[in-house]
C-alpha positions in Angstrom: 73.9 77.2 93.5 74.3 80.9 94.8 75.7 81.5 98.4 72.8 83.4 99.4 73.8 83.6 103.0 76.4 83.0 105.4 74.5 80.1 106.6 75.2 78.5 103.1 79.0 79.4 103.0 79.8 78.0 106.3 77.4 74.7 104.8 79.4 75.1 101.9 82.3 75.3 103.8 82.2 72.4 106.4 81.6 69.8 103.3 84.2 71.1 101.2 86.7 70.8 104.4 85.6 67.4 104.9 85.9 65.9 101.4 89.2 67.5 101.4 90.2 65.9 104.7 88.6 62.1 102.8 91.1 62.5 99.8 94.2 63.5 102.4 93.6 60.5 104.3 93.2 58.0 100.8 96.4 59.7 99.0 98.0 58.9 102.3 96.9 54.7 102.4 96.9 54.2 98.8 99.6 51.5 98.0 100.6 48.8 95.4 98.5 45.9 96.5 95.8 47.4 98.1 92.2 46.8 96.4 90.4 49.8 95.3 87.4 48.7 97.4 89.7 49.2 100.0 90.7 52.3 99.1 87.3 53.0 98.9 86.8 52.2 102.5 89.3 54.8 103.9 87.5 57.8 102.6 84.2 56.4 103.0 85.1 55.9 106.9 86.5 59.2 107.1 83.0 61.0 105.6 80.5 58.8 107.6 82.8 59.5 110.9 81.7 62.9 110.6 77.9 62.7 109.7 78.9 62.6 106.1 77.3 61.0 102.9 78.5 60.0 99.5 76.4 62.1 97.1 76.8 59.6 93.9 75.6 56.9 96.0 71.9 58.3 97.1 72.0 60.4 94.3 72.8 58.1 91.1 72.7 54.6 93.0 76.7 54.6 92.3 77.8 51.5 93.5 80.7 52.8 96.0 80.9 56.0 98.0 83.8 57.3 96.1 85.0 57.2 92.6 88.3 55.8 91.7 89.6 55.4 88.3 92.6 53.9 87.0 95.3 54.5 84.3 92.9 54.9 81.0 90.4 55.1 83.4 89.3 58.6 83.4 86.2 59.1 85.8 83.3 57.5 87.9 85.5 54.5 88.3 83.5 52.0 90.5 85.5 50.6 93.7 86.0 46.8 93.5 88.6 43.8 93.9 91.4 45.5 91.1 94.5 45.2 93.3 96.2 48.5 92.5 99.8 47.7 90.8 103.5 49.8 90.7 103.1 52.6 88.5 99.4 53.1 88.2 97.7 56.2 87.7 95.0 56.8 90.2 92.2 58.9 90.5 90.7 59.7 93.4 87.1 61.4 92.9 84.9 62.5 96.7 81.4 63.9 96.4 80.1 64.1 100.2 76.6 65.6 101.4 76.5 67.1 104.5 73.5 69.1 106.1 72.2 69.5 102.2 75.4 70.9 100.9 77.6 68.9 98.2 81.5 69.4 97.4 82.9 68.0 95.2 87.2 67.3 94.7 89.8 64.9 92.5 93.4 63.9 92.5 95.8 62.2 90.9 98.0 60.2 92.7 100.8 58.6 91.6 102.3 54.9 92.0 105.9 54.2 92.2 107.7 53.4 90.1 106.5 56.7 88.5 106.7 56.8 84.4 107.8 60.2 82.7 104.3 60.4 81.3 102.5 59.8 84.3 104.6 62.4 86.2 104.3 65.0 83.3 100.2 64.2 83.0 99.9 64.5 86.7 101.9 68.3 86.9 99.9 69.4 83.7 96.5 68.6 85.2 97.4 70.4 88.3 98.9 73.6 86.2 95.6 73.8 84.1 93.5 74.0 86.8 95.1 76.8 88.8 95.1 78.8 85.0 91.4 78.2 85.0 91.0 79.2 89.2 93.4 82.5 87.6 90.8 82.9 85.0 87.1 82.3 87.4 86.4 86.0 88.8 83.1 87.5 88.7 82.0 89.1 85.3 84.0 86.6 82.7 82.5 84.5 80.2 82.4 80.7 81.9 84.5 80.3 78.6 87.6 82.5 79.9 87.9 79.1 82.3 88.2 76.8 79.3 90.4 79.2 77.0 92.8 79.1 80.1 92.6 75.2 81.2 93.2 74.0 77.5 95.9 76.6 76.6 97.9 75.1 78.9 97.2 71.5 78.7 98.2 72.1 75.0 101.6 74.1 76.2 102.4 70.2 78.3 101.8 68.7 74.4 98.3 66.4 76.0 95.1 67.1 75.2 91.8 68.0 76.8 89.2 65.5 77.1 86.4 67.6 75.5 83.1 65.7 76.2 83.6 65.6 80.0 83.6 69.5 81.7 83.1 70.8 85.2 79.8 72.0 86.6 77.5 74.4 89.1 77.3 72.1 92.4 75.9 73.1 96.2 72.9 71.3 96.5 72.7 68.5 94.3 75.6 67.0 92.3 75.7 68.9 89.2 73.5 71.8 88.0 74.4 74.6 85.9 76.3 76.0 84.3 78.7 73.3 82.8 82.1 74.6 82.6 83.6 73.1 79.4 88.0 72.0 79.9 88.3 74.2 76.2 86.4 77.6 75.1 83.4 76.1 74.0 81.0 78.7 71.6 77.9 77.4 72.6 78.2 78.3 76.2 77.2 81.6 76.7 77.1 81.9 80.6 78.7 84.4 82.5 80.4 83.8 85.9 78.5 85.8 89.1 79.9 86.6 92.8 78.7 83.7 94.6 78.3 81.2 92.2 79.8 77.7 93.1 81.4 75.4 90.3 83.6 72.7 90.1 86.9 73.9 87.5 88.4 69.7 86.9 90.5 69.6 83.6 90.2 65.8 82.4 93.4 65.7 80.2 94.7 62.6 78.1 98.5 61.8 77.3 97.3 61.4 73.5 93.7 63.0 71.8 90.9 60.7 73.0 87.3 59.8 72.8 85.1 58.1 75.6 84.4 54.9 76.3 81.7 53.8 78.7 82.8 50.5 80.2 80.5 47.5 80.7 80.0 48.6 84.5 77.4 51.4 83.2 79.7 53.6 84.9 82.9 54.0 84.3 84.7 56.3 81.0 88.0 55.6 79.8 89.8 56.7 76.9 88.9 54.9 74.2 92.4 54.5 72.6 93.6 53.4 76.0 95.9 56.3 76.6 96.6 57.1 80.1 94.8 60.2 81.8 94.6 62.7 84.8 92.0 64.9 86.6 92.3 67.4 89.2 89.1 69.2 90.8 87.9 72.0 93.5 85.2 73.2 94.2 85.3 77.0 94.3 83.0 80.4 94.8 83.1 83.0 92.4 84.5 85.9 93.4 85.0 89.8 91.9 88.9 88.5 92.9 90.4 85.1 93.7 87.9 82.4 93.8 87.2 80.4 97.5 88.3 77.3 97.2 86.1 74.7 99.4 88.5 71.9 99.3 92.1 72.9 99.0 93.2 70.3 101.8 93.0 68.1 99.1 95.6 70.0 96.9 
């Protein structure tokens, strides 16, 4: 969507605070042991406490109100009995509705003991999205936002997951334009002030395809190798972008 008012930025605004405020309070109970379902619960209590809904769930049927994905795991992961083990690498994906506005955020979080790769995937993720927030002003090519997030994933050695991009959310989950993690040619949009987009490099510790699991839902890499994602939700700007959900930096 298109802020059109300030009606829809402050909508905008109180949803993007909120899922922010659901991943702060799962990086904070997420521990060996725990279940992901359980996981799953923290956030989910958090969003529903405050009038909250999980925008995969009444949107897609998705089978849990957040998505949380696991080592090779690299999206849409559906919350169950895994017990979550020392050294996983866990993502942590919130899509809320509230009022008819949808944000939409994702972290990595870490497990201890923390493996060099894991570390190194986790601080590239987070560097190639602030190149492509760098890159998202008003009157560049939705390209200049893949040019910059794959530049530097390829500076950390890893590599972009190239089938899975960022999107136009606001009022449903995903809607134009897609925002491709590399310069793709055949995108030919153009970013405008007030346009609201998810930027979420999906990077891999070696190149990788997809793999849909069994579930129906959730994509890993289909040579197993491990994998990171980091997402705002942002308006476009003529100078630095909003971002809706920093508290979940």
């Amino acid at each position: 969507m298109t802020i059109g008012s300030k009606e829809d930025l402050a909508g905008l605004a109180r949803v993007g605070r909120l899922v922010g405020e659901a991943l702060r309070e799962m990086k904070a109970a997420v521990m060996p042991g725990m279940t992901t379902a359980e996981l799953d619960a923290v956030g989910a209590a958090w969003l529903r406490k405050h009038g909250a809904r999980s925008a995969p769930q009444f949107t897609y049927g998705f089978p849990g109100f957040n998505l949380i994905s696991v080592n090779e795991e690299i999206v849409h992961g559906v919350p169950g009995a895994r017990r979550l083990a020392p050294g996983d690498v866990v993502k942590l994906d919130v899509t809320a509705e509230l009022g008819g506005y949808i944000a939409d955020a994702a972290v990595t979080v870490l497990l201890p003991p923390v493996s060099p790769v894991g570390r190194q995937l986790r601080k590239c993720v987070r560097a190639a999205f602030d190149k492509g927030l760098a890159a998202a002003r008003a009157g560049s090519p939705v390209t200049a936002i893949g040019r910059a997030v794959e530049g530097e994933v390829r500076r950390f050695g890893f590599s972009v997951i190239r089938n899975l991009c960022g999107h136009g959310v606001g009022r449903t989950i995903h809607e134009p334009p897609a925002v491709p993690n590399f310069p793709d040619a055949s995108v030919r949009d153009k970013l405008t002030e007030g346009l609201v987009i998810t930027i979420e490099p999906m990077v891999s510790a070696k190149p990788a395809s997809t793999v849909q699991e069994p579930d129906g839902w959730t994509i890993r890499t289909h040579n197993r190798s491990l994998a990171a994602h980091h997402e705002h939700t942002i308006v476009i700007t003529r100078r630095e972008p909003l971002v809706l959900t920093a508290l979940a930096a």
